[in-house]
C-alpha positions in Angstrom: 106.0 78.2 123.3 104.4 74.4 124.0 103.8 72.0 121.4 100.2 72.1 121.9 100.1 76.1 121.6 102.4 75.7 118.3 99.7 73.4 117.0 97.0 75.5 117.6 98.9 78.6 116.0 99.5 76.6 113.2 95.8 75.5 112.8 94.6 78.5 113.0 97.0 80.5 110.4 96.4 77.7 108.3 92.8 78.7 108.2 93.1 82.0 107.6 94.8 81.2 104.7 92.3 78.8 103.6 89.7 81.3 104.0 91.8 84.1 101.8 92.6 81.5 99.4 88.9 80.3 98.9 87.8 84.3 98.7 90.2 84.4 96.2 88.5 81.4 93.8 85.5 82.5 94.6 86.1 86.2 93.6 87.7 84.8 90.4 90.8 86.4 90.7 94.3 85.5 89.6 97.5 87.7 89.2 98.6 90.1 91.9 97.1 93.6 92.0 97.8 96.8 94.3 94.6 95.0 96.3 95.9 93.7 99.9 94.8 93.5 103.6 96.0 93.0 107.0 98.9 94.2 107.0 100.5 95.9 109.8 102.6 94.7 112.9 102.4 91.5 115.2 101.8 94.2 118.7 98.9 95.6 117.0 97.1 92.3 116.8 97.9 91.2 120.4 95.4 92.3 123.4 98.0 94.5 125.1 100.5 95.3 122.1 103.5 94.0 123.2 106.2 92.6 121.9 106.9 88.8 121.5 109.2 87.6 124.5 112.1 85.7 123.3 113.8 84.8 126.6 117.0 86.3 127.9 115.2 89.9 127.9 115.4 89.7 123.8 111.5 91.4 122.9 110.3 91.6 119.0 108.0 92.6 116.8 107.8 91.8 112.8 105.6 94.1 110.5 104.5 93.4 107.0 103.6 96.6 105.3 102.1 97.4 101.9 103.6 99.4 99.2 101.5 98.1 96.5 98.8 100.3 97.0 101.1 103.2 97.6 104.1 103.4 95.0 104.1 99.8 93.4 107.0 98.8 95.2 105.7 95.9 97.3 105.5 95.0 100.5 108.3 95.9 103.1 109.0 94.5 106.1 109.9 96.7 109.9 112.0 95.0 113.1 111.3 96.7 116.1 113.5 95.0 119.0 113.5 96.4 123.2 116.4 94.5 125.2 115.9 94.6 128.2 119.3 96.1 130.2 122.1 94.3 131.9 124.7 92.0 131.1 126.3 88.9 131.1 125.0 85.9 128.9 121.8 86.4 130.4 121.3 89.3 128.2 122.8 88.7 124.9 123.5 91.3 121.8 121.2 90.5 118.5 121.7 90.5 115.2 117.3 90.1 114.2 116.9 89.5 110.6 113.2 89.5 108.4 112.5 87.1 105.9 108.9 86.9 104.0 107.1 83.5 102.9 103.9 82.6 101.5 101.2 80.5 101.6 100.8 77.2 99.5 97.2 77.6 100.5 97.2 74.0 102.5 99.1 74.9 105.6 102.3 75.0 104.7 104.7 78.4 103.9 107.5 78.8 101.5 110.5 81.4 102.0 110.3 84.1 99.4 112.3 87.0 99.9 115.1 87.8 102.2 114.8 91.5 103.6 118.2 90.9 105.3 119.1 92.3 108.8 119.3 95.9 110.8 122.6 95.2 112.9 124.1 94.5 116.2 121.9 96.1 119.1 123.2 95.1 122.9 121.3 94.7 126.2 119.4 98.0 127.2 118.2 98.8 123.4 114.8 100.5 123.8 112.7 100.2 120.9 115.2 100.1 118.0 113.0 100.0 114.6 114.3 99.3 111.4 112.3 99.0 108.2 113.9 97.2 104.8 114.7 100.3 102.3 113.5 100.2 98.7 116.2 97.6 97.2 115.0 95.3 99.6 111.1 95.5 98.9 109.3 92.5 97.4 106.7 93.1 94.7 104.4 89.4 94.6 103.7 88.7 91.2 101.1 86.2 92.5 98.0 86.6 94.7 98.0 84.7 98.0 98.7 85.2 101.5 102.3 86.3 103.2 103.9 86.8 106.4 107.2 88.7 107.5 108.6 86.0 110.0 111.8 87.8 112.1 114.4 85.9 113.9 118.0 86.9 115.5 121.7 86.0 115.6 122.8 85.9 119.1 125.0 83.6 121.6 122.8 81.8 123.8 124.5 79.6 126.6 127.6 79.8 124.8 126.4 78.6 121.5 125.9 81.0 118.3 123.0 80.5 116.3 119.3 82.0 114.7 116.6 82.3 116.9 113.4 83.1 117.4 110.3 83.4 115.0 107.9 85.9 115.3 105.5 85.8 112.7 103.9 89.2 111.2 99.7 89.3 110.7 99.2 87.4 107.4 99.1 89.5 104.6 96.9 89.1 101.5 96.8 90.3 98.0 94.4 89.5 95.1 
């Protein structure tokens, strides 16, 4: 992704949790309750639901969802991962791994809660879908606004490392 595209990403989810963060004054809440909103997956907010393209045929998507309203046990987070087939080091195995950070309300997101990750998958993985179990849930004790952001261990041109970051829709709760 360019620079000036980053920017503008960042602009705008900065917003977006200006605007939650302002309801939230303004509705004069404070401490977390089984309230929330947009949550749901990264592919259902984009115009033809695909995944986010990685490079080297590596295509994810990162999903907040909400237990709070449901059972109390927080929000959870889903991986869904497609590899495209072949091999080589043009198509690497992943290791993709979910993490969930909030809002400081003036642009700028702290880590949270580590959901962990969902394996090893290789090249030719279609749709692959893993979703944090209950010891792994995260139930905010504070209002504000949170992402699931999901990356991946993999060798790319012979060097191992964490890649990636593809951001869930921000999630609020008041």
């Amino acid at each position: 992704m360019g620079d000036s595209v980053k920017k503008i990403s960042r602009i705008a989810r900065a917003a977006m949790v200006g605007t939650l963060a302002l309801g939230g004054v303004v509705a004069g809440t404070s401490n977390a309750s089984a309230a929330t909103s947009n949550w749901g997956c990264r592919s259902e907010h984009t115009q033809d639901g695909s995944f986010a393209y990685e490079g080297y045929g590596i295509h994810l998507d990162s999903c907040i969802e909400d237990q709070l309203g449901n059972n109390g046990r927080g929000f959870y987070a889903r991986i869904a991962v497609t590899l495209d087939p072949g091999s080589g080091p043009d198509h690497p195995a992943v290791f993709p791994c979910a993490q969930l950070w909030k809002s400081d309300g003036r642009g700028g997101w702290s880590y949270v809660h580590d959901y962990h990750c969902m394996g090893w998958y290789g090249p030719g993985t279609n749709d692959a879908i893993w979703i944090s179990d209950d010891g792994q849930n995260y139930n905010p004790d504070t209002g504000g606004a949170y992402v699931v952001r999901v990356g991946f261990w993999a060798t790319i041109n012979g060097k191992y490392g964490y890649y990636g970051d593809v951001e869930s829709p921000v999630a609020s709760v008041w």
